[in-house]
Backbone as a ProteinNet text record, in pm:
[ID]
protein_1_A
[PRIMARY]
XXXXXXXXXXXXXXXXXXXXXXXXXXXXXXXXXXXXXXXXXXXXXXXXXXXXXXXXXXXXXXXXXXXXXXXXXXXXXXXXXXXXXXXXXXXXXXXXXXXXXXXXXXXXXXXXXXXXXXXXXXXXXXXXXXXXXXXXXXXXXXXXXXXXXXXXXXXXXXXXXXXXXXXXXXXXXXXXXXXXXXXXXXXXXXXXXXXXXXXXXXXXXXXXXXXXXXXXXXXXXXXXXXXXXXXXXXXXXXXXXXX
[TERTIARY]
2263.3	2190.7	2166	2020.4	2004.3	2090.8	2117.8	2202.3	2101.4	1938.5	1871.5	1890.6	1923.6	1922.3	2020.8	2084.4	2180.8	2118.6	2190.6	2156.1	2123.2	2183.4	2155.4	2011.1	1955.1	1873.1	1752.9	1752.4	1677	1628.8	1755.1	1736.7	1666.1	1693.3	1608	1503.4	1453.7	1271.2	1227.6	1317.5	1291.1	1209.8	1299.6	1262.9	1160.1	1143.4	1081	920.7	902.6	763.2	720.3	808.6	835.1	813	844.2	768.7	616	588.2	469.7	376.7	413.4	354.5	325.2	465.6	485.1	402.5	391.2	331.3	176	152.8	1.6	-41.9	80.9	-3.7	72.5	129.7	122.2	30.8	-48.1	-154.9	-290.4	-289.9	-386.9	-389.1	-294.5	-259.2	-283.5	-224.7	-248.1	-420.2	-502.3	-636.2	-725.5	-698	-765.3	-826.9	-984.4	-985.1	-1015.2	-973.1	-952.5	-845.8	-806.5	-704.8	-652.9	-734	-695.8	-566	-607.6	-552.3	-446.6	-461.1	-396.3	-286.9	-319.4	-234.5	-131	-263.9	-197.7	-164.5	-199	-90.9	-146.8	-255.8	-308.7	-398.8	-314.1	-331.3	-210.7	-271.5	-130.6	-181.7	-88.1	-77.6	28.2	-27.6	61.6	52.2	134.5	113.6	113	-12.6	28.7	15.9	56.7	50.6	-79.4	-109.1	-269.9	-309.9	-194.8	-238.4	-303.3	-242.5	-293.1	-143.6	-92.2	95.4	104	216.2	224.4	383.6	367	500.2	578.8	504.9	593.8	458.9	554.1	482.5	565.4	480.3	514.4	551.3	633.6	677.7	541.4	406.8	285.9	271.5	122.4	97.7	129.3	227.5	266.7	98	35.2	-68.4	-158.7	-189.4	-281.8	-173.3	-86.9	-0.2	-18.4	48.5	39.5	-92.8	-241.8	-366.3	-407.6	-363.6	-402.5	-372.8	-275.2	-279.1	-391.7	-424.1	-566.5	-698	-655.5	-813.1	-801.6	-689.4	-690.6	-738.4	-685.5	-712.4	-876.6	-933.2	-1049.2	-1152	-1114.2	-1179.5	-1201.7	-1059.4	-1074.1	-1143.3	-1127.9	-1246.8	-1380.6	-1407.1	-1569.8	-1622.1	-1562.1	-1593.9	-1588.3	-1453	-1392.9	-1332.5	-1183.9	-1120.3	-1193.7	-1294.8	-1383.2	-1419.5	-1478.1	-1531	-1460.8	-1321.9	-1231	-1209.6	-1274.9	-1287.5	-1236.6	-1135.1	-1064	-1195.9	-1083.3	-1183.4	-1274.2	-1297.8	-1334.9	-1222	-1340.3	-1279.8	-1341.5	-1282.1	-1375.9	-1335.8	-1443.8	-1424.6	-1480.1	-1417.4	-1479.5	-1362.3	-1482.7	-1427.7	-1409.8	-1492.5	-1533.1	-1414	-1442.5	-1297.5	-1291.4	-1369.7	-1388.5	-1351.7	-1343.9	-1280	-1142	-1056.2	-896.1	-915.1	-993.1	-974.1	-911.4	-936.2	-867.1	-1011.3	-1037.2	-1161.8	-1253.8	-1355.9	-1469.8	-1426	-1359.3	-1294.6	-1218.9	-1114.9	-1031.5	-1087.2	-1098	-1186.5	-1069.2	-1071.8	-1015	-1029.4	-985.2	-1012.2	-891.1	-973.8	-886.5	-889.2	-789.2	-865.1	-755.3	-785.8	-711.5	-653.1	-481.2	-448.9	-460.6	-468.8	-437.8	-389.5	-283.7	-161.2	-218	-197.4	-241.5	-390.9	-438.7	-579.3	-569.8	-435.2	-408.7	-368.5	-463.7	-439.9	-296	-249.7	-86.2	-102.6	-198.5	-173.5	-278.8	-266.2	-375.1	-311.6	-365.5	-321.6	-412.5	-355.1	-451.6	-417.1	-488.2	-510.4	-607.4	-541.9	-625.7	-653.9	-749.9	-717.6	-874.4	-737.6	-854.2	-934	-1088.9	-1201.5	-1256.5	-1252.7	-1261	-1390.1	-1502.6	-1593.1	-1678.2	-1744.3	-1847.5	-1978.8	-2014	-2123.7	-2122.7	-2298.7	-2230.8	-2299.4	-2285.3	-2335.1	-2270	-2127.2	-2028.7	-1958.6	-1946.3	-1894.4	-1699.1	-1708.1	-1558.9	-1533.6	-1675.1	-1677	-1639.6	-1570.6	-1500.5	-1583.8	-1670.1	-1684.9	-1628.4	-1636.1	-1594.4	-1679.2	-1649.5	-1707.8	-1816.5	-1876.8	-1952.7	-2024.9	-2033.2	-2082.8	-2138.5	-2200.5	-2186	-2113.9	-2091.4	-2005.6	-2108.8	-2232.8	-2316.9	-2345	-2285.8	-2277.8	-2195	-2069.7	-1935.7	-1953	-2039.7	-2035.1	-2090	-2094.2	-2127.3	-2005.9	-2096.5	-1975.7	-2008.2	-1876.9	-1911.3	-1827.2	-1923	-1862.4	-1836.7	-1757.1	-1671	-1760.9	-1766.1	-1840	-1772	-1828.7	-1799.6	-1834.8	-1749.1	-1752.7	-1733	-1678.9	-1630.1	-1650.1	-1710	-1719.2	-1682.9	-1568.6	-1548.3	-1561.2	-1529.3	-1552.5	-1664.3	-1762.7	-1875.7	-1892.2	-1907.2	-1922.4	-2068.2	-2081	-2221	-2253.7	-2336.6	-2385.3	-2482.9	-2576.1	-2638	-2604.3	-2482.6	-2395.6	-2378	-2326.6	-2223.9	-2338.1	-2451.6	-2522.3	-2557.1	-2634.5	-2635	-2591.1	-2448.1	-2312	-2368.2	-2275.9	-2326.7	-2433.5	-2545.1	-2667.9	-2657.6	-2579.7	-2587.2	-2459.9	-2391	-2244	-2251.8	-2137.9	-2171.6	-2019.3	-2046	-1961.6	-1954.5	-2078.3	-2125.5	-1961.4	-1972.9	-1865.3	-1719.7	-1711.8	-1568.7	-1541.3	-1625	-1617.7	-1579	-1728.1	-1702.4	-1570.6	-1467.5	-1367.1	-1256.8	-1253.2	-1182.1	-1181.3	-1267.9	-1278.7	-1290.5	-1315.1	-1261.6	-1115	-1028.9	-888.7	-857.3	-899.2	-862	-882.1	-986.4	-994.7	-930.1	-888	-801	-625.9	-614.2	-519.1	-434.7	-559.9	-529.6	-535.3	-583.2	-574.4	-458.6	-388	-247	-169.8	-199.8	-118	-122.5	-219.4	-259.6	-130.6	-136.1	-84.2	69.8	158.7	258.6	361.2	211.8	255.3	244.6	160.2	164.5	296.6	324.6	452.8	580.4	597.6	662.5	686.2	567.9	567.9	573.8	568	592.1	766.9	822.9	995	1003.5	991.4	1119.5	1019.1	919.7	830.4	775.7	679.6	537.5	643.2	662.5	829.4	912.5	984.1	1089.6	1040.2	974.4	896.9	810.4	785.1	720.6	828.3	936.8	1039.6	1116.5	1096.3	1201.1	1118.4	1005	914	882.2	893.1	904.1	1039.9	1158	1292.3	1314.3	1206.1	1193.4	1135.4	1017.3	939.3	989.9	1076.6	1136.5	1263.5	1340.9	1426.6	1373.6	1304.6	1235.5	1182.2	1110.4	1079.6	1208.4	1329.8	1457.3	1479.5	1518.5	1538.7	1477.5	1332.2	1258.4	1272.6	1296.5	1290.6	1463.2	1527.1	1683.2	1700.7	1642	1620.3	1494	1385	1331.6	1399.4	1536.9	1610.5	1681.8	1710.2	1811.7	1775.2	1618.6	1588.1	1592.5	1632.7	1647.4	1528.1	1522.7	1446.4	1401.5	1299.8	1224.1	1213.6	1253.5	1345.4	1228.2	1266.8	1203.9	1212.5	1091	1144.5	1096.3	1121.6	1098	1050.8	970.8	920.8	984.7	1010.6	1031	995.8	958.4	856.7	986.1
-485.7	-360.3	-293.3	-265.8	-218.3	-111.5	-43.6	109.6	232.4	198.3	310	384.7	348.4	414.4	354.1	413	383.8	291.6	234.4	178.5	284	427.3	550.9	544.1	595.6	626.8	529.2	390.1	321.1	362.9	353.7	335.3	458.9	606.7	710.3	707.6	691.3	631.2	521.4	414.5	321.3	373.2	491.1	470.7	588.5	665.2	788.2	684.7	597.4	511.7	457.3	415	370.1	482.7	630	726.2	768.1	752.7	739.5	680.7	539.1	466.8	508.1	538.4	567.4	686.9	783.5	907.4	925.9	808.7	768.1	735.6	638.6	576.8	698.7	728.4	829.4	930.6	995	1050.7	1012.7	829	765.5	732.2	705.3	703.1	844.4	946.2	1069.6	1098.9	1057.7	1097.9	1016.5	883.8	819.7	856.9	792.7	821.9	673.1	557.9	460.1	416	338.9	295.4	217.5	138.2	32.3	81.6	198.9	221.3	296.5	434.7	526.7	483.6	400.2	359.4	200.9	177.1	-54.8	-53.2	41	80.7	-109.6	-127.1	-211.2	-167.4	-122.1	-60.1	-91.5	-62.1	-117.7	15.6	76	105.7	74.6	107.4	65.5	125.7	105.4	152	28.5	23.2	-67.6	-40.2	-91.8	-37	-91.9	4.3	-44.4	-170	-300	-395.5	-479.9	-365.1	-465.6	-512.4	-513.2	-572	-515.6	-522.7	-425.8	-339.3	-215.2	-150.1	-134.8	-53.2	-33.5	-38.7	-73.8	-46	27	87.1	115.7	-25.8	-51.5	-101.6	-174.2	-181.8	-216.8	-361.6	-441.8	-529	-638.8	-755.5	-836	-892.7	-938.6	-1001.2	-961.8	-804.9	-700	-662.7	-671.6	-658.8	-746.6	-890.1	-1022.4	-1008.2	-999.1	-1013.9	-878.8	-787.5	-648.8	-650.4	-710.8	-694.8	-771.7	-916	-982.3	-941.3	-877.9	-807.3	-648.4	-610.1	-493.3	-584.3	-665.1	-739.6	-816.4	-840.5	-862.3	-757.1	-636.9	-535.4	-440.3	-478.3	-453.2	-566.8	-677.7	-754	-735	-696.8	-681.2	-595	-471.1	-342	-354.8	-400.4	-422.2	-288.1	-300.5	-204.4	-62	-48	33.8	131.1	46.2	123.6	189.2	191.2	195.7	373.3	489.6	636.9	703.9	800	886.8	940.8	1016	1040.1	962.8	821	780.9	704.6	646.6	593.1	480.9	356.6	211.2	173.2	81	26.8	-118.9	-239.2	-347.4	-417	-547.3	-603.5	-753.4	-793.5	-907.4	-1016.2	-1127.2	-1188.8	-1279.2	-1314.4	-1392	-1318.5	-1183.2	-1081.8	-1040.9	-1114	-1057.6	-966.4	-1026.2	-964.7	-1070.2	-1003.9	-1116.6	-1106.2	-1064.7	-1053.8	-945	-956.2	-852.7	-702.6	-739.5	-597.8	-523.2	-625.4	-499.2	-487.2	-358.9	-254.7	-223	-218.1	-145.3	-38.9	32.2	202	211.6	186.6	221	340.8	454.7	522.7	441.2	475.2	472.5	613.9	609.6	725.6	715.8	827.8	874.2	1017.7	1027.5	1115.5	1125.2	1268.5	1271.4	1171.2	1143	1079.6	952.7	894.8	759.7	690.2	602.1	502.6	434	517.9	422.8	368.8	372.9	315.8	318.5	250.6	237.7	300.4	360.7	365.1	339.4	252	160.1	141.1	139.3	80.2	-7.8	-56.9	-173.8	-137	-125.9	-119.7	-204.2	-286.1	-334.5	-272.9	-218	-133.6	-238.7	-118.5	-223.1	-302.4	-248.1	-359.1	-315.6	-407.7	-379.8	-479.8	-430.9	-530.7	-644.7	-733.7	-929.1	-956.1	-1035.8	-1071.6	-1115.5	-1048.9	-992.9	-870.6	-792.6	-649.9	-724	-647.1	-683.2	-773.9	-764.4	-839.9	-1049.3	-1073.7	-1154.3	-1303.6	-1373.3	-1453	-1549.1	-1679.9	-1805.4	-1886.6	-2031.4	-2106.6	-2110.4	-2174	-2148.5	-2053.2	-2008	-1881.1	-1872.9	-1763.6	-1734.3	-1599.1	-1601.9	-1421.2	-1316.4	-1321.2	-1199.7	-1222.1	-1330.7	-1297.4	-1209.8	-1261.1	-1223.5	-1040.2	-987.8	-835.8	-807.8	-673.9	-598.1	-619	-723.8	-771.1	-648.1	-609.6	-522.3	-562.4	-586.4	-577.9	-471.2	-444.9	-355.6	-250.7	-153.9	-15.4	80.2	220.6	313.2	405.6	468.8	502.9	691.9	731.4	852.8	870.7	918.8	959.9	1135.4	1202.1	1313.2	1400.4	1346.2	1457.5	1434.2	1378.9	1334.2	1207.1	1240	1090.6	1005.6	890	761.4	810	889.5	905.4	782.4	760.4	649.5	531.4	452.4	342.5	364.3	510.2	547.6	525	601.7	607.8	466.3	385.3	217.4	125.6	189.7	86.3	141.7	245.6	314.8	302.9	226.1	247.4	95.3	-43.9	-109.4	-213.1	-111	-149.2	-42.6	-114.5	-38	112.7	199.9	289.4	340.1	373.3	466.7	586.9	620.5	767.6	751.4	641.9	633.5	557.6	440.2	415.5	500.3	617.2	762.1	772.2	809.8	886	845.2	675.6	577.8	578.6	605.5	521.4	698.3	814.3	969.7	980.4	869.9	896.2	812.7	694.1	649.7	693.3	770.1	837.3	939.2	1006.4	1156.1	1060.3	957.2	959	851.4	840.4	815.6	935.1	1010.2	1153.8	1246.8	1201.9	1249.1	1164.6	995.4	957.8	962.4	1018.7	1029.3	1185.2	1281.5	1399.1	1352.6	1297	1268.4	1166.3	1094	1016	1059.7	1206.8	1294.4	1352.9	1412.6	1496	1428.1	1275.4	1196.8	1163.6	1142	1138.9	1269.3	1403.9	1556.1	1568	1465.2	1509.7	1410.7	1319.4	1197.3	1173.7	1181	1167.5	1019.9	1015.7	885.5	746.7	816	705.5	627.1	755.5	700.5	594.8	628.7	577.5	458.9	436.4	314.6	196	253.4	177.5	83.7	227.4	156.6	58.5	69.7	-12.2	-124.3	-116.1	-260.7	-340.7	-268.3	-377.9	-401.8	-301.5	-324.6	-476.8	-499.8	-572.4	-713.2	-714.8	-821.4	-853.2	-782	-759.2	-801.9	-834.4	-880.5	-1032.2	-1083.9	-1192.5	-1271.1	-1185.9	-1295.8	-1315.6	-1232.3	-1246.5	-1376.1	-1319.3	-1442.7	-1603.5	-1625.6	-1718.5	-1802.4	-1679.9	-1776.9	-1798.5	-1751.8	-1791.3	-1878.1	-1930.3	-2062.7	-2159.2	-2135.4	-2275.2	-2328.9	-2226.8	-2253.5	-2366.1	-2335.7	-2449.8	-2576	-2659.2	-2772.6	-2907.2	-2974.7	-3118.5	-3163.1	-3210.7	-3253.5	-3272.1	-3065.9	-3013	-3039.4	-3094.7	-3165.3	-3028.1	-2983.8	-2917.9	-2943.2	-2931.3	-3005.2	-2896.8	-2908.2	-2793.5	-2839.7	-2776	-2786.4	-2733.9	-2722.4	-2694.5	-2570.9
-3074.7	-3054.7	-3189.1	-3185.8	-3336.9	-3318.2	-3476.2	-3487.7	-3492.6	-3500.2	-3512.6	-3350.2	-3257.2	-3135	-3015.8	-2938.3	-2845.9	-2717.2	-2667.4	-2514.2	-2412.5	-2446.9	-2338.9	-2369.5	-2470.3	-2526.7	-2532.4	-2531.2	-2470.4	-2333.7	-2241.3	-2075.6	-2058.7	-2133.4	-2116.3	-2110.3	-2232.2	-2241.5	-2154.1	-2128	-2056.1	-1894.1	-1833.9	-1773.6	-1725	-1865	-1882.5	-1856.3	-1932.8	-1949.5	-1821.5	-1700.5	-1577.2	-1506.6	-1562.9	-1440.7	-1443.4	-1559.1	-1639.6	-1533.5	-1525.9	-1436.8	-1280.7	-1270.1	-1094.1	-1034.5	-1146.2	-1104.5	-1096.7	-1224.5	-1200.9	-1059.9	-1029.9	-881.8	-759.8	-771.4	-659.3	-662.5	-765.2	-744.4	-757.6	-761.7	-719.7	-557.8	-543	-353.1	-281.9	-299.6	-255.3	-283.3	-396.4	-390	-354.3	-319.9	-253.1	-132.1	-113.2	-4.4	166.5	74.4	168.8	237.1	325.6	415.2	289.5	243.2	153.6	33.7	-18.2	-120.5	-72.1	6.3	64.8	117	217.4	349	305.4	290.5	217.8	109.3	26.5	-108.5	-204.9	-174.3	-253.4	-399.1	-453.3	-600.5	-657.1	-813.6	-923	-1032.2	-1086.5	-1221.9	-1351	-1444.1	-1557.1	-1711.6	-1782.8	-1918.9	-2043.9	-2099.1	-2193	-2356.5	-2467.5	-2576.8	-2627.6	-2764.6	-2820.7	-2822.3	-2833.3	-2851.9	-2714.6	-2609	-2497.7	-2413.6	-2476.5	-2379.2	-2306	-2224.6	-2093.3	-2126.4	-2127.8	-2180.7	-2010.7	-1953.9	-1813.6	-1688.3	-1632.1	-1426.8	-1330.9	-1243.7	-1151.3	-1030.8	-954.4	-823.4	-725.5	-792.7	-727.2	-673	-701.1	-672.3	-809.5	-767.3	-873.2	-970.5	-860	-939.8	-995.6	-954	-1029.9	-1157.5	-1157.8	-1326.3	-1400.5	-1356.1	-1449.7	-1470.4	-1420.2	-1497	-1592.2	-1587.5	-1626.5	-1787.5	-1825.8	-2000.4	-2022.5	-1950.3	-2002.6	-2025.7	-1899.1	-1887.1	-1969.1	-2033.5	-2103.9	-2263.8	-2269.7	-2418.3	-2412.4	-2285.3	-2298.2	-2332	-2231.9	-2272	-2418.3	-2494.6	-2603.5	-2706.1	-2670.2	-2779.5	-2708.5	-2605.5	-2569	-2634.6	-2627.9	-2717.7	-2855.8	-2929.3	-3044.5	-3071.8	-3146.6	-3186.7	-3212.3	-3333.4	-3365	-3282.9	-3160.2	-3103	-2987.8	-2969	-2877.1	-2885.7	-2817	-2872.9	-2758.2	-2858.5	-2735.3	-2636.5	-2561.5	-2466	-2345.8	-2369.2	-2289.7	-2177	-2077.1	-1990	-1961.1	-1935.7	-1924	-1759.7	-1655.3	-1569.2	-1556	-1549.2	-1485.2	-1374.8	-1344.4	-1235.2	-1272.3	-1378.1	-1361.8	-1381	-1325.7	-1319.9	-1416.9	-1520.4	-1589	-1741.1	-1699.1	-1833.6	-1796.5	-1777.1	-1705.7	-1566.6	-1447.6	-1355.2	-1245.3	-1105.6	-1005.6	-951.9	-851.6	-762.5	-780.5	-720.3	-742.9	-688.5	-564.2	-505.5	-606.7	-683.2	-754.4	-871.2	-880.7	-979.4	-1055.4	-1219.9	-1279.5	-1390.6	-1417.9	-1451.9	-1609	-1727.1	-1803.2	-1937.1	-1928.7	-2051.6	-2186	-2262.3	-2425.8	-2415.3	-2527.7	-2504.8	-2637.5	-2705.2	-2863.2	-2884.5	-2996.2	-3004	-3183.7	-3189.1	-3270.8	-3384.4	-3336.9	-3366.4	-3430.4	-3363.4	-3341	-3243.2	-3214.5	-3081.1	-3040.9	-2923.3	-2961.6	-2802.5	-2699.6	-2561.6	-2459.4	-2379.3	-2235.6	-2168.1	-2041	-1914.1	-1837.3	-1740.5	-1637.6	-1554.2	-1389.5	-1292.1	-1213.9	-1132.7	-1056.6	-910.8	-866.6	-660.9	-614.6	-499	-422.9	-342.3	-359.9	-261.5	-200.5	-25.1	66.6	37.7	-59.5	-12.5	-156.5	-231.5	-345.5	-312.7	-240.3	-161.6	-135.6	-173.5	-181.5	-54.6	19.7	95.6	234.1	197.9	366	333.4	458.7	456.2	389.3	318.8	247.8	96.7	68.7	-42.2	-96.1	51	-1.8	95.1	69.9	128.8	129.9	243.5	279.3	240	229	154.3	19.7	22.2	-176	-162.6	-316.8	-292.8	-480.3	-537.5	-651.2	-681	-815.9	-806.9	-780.3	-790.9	-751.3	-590.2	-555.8	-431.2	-357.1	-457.4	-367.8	-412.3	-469.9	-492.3	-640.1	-672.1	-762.2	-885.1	-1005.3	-1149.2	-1227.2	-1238.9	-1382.4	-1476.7	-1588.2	-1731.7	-1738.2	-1831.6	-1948.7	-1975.4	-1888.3	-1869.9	-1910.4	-2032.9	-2007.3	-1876.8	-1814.3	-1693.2	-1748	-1813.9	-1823.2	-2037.8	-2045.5	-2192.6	-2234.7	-2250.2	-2319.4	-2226	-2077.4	-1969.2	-1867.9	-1927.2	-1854.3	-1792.3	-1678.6	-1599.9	-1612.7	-1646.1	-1641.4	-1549.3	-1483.7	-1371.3	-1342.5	-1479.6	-1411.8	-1365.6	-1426.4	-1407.5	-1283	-1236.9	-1133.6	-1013.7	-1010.8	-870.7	-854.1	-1004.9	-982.9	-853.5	-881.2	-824.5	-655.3	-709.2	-505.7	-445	-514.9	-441	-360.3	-436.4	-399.5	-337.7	-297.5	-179.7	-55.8	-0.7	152.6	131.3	259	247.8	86.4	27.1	-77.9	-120.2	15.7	-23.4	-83.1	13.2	6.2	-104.2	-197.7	-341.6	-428.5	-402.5	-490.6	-499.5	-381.4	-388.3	-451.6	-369.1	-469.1	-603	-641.4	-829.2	-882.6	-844.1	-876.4	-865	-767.3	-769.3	-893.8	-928	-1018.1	-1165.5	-1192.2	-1261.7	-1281.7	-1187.5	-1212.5	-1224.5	-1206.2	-1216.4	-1369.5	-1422	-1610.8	-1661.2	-1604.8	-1692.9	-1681.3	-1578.2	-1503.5	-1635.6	-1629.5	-1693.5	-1858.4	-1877.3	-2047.4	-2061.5	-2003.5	-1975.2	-1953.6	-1904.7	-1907.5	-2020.5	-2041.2	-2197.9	-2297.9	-2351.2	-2444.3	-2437.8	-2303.1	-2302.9	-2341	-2328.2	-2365.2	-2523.6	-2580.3	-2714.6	-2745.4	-2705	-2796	-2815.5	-2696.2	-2681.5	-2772.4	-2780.6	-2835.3	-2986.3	-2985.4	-3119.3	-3076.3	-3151.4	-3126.5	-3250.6	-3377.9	-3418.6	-3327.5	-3272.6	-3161.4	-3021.6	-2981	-2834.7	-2878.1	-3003.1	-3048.3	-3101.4	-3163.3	-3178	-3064.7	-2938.3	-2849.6	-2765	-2780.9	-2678.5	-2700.6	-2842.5	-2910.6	-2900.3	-2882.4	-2850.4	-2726.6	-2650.5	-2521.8	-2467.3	-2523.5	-2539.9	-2602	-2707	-2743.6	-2661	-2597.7	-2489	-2387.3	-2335.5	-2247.3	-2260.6	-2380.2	-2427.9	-2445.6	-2468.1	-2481.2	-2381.5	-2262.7	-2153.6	-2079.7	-2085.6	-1987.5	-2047.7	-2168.8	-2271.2	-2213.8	-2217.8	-2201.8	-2014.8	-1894.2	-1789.5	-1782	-1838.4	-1849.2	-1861.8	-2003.6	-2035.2	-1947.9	-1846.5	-1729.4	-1648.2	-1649.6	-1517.7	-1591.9	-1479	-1495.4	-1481.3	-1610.6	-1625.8	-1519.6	-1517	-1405.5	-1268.2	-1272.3	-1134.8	-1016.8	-895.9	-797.6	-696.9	-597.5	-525.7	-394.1	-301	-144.5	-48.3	32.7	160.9	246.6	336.6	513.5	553.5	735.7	827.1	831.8
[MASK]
+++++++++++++++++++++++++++++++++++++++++++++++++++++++++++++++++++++++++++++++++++++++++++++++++++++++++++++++++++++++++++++++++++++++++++++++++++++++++++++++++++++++++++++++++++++++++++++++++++++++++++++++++++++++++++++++++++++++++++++++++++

């Protein structure tokens, strides 16, 4: 254990960054306005650092996490660093840029602390439907992706307060249940701004030093971890089904 900081003092922040998360998605669930998200709790949020890693999650959907740093690191080479400006807010879907399916939409702003980029906050939720050519987005047998619904690249969605309106009516003009999108992807939006607001307050207590330090032994704490339970398994371990 390094000596710059205690094991208390880790687990503090640890799990200060973990409410971060949690609170995002509870006031993405509470402002939702679909069954999907509200009710089936088929949404994910998370916090990741500038580079794109994943610092903490909330308790969500496993597979909307494991893809979400990809598609946070795609989105940042689509744009490129440069152009990465407080204030905004980015949305895509596409699955070929770190997404899963056309349904889950994701919503990410950049946070910056003092007028340096130190983090994302992001979510994912599956909406019941982004057009395509079956109610639900998701067809059976072959298909193309503009079939299966509405692809979005790596959109600013929210710039300095102001919403793409034109992007925005675009989308809604061409999926079904118009409203309830709206409301969806307004919860997801209000709720990076919840989490930009709780990760400031985080870095004003412990300092943007401290919380960058620990997230990083966090982070390597973690890489040892998973690294010494790989070695465990065993050589050309065989594994068998039953009915």
């Amino acid at each position: 254990m390094s000596s710059k900081f205690s094991l208390i003092e880790v687990q503090v922040i640890n799990q200060a960054l973990t409410n971060v998360a949690l609170e995002t998605g509870i006031v993405l669930q509470r402002s939702a306005f679909s069954p999907n998200i509200r009710d089936r709790l088929d949404f994910s949020s998370a916090i990741m650092d500038q580079d794109g890693k994943l610092i903490a999650q909330a308790e969500h959907i496993p597979v909307h996490l494991g893809a979400m740093p990809e598609g946070l690191k795609a989105l940042i080479k689509y744009f490129g660093n440069e152009n990465i400006v407080d204030g905004d807010i980015y949305i895509v879907n596409n699955p070929y840029l770190g997404g899963t399916h056309l349904p889950d939409i994701s919503v990410v702003k950049p946070i910056f602390f003092n007028k340096q980029l130190v983090g994302y906050i992001a979510n994912r939720c599956h909406h019941a439907d982004v057009g395509g050519i079956v109610p639900g987005s998701m067809p059976g047998g072959k298909y193309t992706l503009e079939e299966e619904g509405y692809v979005i690249d790596p959109t600013i969605l929210e710039r300095n307060g102001i919403l793409n309106n034109k992007w925005f009516n675009d989308f809604l003009s061409k999926i079904r249940v118009p409203e309830e999108r709206r409301g969806d992807i307004q919860a997801q939006l209000a709720s990076t701004k919840i989490g930009e607001k709780k990760f400031h307050s985080l870095l004003k207590k412990y300092s943007l030093e401290r919380v960058q330090q620990i997230m990083s032994f966090l982070n390597e704490r973690s890489k040892k971890a998973s690294l010494e339970l790989i070695k465990r398994i065993p050589e050309n371990l065989k594994v068998s089904y039953t009915d």
